[in-house]
C-alpha positions as CSV (number, residue, x, y, z in Angstrom):
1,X,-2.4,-71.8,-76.2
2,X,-4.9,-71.8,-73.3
3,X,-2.2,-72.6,-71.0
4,X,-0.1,-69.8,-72.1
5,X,-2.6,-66.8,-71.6
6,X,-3.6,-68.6,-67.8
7,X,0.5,-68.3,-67.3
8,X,1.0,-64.6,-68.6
9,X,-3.0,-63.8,-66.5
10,X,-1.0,-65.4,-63.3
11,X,1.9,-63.1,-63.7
12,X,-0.1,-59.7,-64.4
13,X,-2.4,-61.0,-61.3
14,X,1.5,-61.2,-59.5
15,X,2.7,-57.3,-60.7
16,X,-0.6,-55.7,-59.3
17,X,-0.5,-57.3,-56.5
18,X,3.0,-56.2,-55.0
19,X,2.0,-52.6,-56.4
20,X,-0.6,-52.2,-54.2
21,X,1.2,-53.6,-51.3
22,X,3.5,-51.0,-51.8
23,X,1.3,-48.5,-51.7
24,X,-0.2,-50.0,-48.9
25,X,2.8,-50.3,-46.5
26,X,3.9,-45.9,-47.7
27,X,-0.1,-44.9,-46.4
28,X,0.7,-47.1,-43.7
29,X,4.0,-45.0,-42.5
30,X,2.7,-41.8,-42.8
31,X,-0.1,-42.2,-41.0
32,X,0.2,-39.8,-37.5
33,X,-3.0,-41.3,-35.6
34,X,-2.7,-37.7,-33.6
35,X,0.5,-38.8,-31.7
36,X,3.0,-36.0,-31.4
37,X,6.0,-35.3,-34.4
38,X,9.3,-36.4,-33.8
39,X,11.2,-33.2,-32.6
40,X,14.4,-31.8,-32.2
41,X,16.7,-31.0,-29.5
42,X,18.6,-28.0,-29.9
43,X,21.8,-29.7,-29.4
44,X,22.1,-32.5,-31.8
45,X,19.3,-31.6,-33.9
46,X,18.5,-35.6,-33.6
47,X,15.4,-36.6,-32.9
48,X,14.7,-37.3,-29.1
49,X,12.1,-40.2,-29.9
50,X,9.2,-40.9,-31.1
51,X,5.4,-41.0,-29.3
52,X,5.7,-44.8,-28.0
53,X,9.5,-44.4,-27.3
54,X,11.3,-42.6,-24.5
55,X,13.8,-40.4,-25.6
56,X,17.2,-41.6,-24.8
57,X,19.0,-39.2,-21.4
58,X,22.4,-40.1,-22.3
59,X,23.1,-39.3,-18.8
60,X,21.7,-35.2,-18.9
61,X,19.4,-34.0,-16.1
62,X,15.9,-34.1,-17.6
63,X,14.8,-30.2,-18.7
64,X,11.9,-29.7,-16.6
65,X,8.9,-27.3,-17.9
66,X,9.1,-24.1,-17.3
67,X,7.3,-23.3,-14.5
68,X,5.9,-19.6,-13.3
69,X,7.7,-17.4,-11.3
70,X,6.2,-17.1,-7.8
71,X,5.2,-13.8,-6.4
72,X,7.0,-13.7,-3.1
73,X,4.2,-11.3,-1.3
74,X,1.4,-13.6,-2.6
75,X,3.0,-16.5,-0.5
76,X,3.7,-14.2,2.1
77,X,-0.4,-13.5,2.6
78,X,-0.8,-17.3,2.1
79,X,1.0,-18.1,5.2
80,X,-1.2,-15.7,7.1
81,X,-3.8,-16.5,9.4
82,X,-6.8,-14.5,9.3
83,X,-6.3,-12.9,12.5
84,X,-2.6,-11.4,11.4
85,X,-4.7,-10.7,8.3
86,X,-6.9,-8.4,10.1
87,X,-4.2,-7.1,12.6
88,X,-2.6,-5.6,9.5
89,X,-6.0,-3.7,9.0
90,X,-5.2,-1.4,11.4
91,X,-2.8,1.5,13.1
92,X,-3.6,1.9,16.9
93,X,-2.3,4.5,19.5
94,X,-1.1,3.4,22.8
95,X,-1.1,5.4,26.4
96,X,1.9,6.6,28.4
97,X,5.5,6.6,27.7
98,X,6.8,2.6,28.2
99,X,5.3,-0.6,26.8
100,X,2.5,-1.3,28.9
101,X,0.1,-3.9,29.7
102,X,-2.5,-2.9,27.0
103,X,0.3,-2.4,23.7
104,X,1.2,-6.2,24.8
105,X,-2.5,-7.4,24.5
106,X,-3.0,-5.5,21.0
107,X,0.1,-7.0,20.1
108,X,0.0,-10.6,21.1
109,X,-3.7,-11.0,20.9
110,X,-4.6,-9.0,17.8
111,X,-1.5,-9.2,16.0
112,X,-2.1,-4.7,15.2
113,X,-0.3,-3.7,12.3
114,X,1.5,-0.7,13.5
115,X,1.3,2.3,16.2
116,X,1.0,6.1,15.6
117,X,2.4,8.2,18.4
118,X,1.5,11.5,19.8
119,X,3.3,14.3,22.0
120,X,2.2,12.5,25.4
121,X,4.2,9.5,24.0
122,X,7.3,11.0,23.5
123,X,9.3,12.8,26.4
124,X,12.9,13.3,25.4
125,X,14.9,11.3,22.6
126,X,16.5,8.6,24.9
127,X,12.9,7.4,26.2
128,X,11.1,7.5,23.2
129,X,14.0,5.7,21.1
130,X,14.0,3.1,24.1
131,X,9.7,2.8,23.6
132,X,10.3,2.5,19.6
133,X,12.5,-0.4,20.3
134,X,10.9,-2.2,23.1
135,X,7.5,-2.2,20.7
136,X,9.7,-4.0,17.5
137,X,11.0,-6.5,20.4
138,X,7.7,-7.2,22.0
139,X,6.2,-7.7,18.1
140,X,8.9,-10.2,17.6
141,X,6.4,-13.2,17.7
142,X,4.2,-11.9,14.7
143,X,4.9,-12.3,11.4
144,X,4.9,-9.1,10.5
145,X,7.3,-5.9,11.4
146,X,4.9,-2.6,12.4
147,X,4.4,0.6,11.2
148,X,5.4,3.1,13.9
149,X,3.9,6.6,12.4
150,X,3.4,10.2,14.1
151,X,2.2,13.5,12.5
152,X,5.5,15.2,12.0
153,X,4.9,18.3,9.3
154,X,6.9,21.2,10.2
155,X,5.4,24.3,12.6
156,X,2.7,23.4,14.7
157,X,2.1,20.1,14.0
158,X,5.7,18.0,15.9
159,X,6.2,15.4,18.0
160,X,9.8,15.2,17.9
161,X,11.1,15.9,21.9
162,X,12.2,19.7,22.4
163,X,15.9,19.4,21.4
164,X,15.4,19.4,17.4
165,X,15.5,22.6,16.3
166,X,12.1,23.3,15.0
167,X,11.3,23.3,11.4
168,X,9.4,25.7,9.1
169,X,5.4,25.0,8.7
170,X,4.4,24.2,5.3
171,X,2.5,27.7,5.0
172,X,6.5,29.4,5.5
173,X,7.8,26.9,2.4
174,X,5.2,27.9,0.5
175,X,6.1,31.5,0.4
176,X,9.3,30.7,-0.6
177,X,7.4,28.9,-4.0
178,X,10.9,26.7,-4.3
179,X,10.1,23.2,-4.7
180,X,14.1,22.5,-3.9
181,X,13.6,23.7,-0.6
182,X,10.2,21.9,0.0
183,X,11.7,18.7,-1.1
184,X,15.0,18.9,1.5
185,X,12.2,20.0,4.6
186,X,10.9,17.1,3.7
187,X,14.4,15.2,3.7
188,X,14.9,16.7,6.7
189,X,12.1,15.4,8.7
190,X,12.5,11.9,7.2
191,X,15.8,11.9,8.2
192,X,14.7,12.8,11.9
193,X,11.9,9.9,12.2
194,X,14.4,6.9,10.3
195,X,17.1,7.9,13.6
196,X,14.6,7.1,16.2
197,X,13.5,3.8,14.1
198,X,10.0,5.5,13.0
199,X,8.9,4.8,9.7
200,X,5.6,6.6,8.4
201,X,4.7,10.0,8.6
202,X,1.4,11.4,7.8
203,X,2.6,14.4,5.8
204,X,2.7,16.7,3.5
205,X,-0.3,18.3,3.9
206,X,-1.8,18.6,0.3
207,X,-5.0,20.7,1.5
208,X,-5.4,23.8,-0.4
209,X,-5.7,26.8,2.2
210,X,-8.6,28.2,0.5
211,X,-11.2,29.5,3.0
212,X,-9.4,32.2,6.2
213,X,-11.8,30.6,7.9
214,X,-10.7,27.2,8.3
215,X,-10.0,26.3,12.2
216,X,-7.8,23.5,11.7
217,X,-5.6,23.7,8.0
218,X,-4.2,27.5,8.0
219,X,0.0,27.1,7.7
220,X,0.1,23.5,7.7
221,X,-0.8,24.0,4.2
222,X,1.8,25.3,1.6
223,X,-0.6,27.7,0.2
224,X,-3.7,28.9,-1.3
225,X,-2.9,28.0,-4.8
226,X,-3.7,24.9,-6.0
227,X,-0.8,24.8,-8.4
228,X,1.5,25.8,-5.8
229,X,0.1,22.9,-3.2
230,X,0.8,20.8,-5.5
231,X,4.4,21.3,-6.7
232,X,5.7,21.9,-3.3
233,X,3.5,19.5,-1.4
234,X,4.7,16.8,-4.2
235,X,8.6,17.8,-4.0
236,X,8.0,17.1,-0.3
237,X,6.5,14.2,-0.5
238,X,9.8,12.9,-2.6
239,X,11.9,14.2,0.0
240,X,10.5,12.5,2.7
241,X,10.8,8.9,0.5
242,X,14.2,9.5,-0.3
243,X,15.0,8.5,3.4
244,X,13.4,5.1,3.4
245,X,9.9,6.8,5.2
246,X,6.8,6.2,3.9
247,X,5.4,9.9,3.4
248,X,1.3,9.5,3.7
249,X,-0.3,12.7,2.0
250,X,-3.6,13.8,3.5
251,X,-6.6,15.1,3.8
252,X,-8.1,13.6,0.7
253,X,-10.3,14.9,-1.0
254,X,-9.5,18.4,0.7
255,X,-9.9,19.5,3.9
256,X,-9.1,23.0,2.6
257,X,-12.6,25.2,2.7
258,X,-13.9,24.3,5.9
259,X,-14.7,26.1,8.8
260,X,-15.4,22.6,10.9
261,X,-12.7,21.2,12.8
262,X,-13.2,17.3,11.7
263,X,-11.5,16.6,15.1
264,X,-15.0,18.4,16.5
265,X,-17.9,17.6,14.1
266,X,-18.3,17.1,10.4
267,X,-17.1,19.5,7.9
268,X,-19.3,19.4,4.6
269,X,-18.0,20.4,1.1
270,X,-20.5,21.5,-1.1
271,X,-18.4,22.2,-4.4
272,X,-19.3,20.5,-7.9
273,X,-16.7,18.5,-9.5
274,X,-15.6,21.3,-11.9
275,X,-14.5,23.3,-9.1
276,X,-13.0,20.2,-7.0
277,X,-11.4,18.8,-10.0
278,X,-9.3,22.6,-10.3
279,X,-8.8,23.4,-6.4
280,X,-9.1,20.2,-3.9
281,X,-8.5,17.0,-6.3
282,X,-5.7,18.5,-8.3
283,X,-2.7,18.5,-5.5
284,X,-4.0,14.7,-4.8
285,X,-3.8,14.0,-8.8
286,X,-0.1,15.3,-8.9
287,X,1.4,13.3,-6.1
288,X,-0.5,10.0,-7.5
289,X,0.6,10.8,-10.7
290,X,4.5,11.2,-8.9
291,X,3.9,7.8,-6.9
292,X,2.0,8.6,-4.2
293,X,2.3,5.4,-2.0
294,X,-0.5,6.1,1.0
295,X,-3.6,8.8,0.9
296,X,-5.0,9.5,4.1
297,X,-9.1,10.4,4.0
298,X,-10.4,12.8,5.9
299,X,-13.8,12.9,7.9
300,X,-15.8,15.6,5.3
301,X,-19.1,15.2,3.7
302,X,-18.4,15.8,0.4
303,X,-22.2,16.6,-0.8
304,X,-22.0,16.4,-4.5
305,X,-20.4,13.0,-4.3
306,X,-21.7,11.0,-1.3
307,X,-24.2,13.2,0.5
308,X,-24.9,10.0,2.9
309,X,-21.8,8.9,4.0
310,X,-18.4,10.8,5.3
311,X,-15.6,10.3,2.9
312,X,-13.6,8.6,5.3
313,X,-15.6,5.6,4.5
314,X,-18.0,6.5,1.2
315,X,-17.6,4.0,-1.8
316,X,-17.9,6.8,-4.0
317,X,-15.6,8.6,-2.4
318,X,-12.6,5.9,-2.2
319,X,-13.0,3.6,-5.0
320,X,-15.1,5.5,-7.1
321,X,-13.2,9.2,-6.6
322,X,-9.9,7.9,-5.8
323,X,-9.5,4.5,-6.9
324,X,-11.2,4.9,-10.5
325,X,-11.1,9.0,-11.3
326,X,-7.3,9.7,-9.8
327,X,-6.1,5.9,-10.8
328,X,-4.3,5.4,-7.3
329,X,-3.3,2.1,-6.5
330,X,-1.7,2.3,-3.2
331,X,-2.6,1.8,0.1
332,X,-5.6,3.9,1.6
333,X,-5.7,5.1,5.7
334,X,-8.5,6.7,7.1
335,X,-7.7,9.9,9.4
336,X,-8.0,8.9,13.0
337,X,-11.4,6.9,13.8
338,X,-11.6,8.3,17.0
339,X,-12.4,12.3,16.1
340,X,-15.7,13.6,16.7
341,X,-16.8,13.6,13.0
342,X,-17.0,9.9,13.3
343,X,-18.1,9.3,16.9
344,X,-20.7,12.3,17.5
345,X,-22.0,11.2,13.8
346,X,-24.3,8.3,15.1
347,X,-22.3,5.0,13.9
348,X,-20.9,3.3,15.8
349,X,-16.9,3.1,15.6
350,X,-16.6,-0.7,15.3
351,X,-19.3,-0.4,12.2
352,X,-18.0,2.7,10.9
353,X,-14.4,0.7,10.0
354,X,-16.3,-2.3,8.8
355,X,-17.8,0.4,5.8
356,X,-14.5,1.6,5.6
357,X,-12.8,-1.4,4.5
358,X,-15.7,-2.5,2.3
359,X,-15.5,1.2,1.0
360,X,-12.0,0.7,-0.7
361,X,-9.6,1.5,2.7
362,X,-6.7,-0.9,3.8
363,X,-5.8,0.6,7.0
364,X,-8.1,2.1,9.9
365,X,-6.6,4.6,12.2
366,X,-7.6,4.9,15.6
367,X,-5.1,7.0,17.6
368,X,-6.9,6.8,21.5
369,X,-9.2,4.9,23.5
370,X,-8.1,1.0,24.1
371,X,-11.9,0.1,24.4
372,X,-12.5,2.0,20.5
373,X,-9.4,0.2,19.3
374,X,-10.9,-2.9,19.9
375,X,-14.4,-2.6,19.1
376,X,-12.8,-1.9,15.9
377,X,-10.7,-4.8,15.7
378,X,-13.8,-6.8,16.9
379,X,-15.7,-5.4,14.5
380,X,-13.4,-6.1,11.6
381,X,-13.0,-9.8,13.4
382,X,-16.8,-10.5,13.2
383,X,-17.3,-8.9,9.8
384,X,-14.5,-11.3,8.1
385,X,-16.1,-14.4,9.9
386,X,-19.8,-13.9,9.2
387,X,-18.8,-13.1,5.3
388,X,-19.7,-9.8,5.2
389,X,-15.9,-9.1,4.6
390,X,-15.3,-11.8,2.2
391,X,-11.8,-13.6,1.7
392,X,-11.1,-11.5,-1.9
393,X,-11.7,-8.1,0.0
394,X,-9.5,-8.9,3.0
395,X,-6.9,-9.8,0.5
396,X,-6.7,-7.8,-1.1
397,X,-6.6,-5.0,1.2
398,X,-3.9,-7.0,2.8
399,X,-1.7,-7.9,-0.2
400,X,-1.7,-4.0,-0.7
401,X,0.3,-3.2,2.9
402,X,2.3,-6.2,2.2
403,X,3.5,-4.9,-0.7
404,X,4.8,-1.3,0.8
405,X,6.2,-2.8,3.7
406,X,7.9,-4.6,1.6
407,X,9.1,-2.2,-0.6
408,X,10.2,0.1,2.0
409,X,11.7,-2.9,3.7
410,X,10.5,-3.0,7.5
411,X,11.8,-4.5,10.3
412,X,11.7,-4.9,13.4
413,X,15.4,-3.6,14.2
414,X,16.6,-2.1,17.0
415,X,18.5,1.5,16.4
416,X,20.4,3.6,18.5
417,X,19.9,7.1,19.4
418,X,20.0,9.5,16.7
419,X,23.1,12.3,16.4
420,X,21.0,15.5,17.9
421,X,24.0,17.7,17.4
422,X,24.6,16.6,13.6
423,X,20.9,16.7,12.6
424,X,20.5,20.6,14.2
425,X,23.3,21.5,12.4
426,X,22.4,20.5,9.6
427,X,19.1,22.0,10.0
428,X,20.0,25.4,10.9
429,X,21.8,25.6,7.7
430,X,18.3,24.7,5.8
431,X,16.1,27.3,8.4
432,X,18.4,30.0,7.6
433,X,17.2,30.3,4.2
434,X,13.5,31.3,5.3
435,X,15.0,34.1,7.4
């Protein structure tokens, strides 16, 4: 009897045993121990292996993780030096008619960003087309292709030789109040600078001819309403990009009511934002809001903002006005360094850029004067190395002319002399309408 119950203990001993074995070995397997699932290729819907096996190839090339796209521009400022960097900060003039021995030097030894050219540099068509091209060939050891710019608006202000047929001034277009005919002036004249290679023009004027009085706007404006400025001078501007030139619009934040000539002295606006915001901002708000690419500021003292500092290169006035207020993006240029309401203001050209570029600008003019072109290049140089330009800012200002050159797609090729004959017909068919 005893023996019996030990035998029937033994097997009950036996049953539990291999139950909790069981249940054992299933914890066991589902256990993860924070190694990864198996998963599924879309092909097969197999699994591809587990953590602690490789998944079988079976002779395909191994997907590779998806990696970023690069940004081409951002590798094209990486492979800068800091000297091209600061070349591209700034737009020089040069002297005479031919390449001399000073364009050379601010080519090969500053690496300059670009040229503007004036009446004394242009003589007839077959000269300055030969200039235009000798500059792209003596720049072809720098990374970079140049901006070649002139003031080309119509009226007064040319620097096309003597056998265009001259153009209307902005104040003529504006009587006419027809955005259609604004827009092809300003077709016409980017037409004329892409045939002798030139790519930048610092126009349309977006100053509203408010004050009789001012010495140095009048007709280069298209009128003395603001909502008129800014329709035409905005159609123009479009007319101008449609040719592949970069149209810069100017005199930001309004050079309008003045009776200084900035090329003289230093004109001071006095006007409170309401009025600014209704009159002088709102032509410069319509061509941002239509793409605006490059805003030139002007040399004013714009008292209600910045009573300190000229526009030209006030924080308030760039980033803070500009930047922030109007929400432009693009590329800033400062009028020409070189006028008197920079250099009988006190500061010191070279230290005047330096605030300029720390102020929100990307590009310093400076039209004359080889010794002022490089004290501002110097300036700039030293500024960058002792910090006071930090990496970000230059950069940044860079990246910013990288990106239009790009999109306008510069280079440095050589063109041939433009069809005189074609282009004056053509624009005798457009003058005859303001007659």
């Amino acid at each position: 009897m005893n023996r019996s119950i030990h035998i029937r203990f033994i097997a009950v001993m036996l049953i539990m045993l291999t139950v909790v074995g069981c249940s054992f070995s299933s914890k066991q397997e589902g256990k993860t121990d924070n190694k990864p699932p198996v998963t599924e290729t879309k092909d097969s819907g197999k699994p591809t292996g587990t953590a602690d096996e490789e998944p079988i190839n079976q002779g395909k090339t191994p997907v590779k993780p998806e990696q970023p796209p690069t940004d081409p521009v951002l590798e094209q400022l990486k492979g800068l030096s800091v000297e091209e960097k600061i070349g591209q900060l700034v737009i020089v003039g040069m002297e005479g008619t031919t390449v001399d021995r000073t364009s050379r030097k601010l080519l090969d030894k500053y690496q300059v960003g670009g040229f503007i050219f004036f009446k004394d540099n242009i003589q007839s068509t077959e000269q300055a087309v030969r200039l235009f091209n000798d500059l792209k060939k003596a720049n072809a050891g720098n990374p970079l292709p140049l901006w070649l710019s002139v003031d080309e608006e119509g009226g007064r202000v040319t620097r096309l030789p003597g056998e265009f047929a001259k153009l209307p001034a902005s104040g003529t277009v504006g009587m006419k109040n027809d955005p259609g005919l604004a827009e092809s002036i300003g077709n016409e004249i980017g037409k004329r600078l892409s045939g002798f290679g030139l790519n930048m023009v610092f126009a349309p004027v977006l100053d509203v001819n408010s004050n009789p009085d001012n010495p140095v706007i009048g007709d280069r404006s298209f009128g003395s309403s603001a909502e008129r400025v800014s329709r035409l001078g905005t159609a123009a501007m479009k007319g101008i990009r449609e040719t592949g030139v970069v149209p810069v619009v100017k005199h930001f934040p309004g050079h309008g009511d003045t009776s200084v000539d900035s090329h003289l002295g230093l004109p001071v606006v006095k006007h409170d934002m309401s009025r600014l915001n209704e009159v002088e901002l709102a032509p410069f708000r319509k061509a941002v809001a239509e793409g605006a690419d490059v805003v030139m500021v002007a040399h004013l003292l714009m008292a209600n903002i910045d009573p300190k500092t000229p526009a030209s290169y006030s924080g308030p006035v760039i980033t803070g006005l500009l930047r922030e207020k109007l929400g432009f993006e693009g590329v800033v240029i400062t009028d020409d360094m070189t006028m008197g309401a920079v250099t009988q203001g006190g500061l010191e050209i070279g230290e005047a850029a330096v605030r300029s570029v720390l102020a929100g600008s990307n590009i310093i003019l400076v039209g004359h004067e080889y010794e002022l072109e490089e004290a501002v290049l110097q300036s700039l140089t030293k500024a960058v190395h002792n910090g006071r330009i930090s990496p970000e800012v230059l950069d940044d200002r860079v990246l910013a002319i990288l990106r239009l050159k790009g999109k306008y797609r510069l280079s440095d090729k050589v063109v041939t002399q433009p069809d005189i004959e074609r282009m004056n017909r053509e624009a005798e068919k457009l003058i005859r309408k303001f007659k």
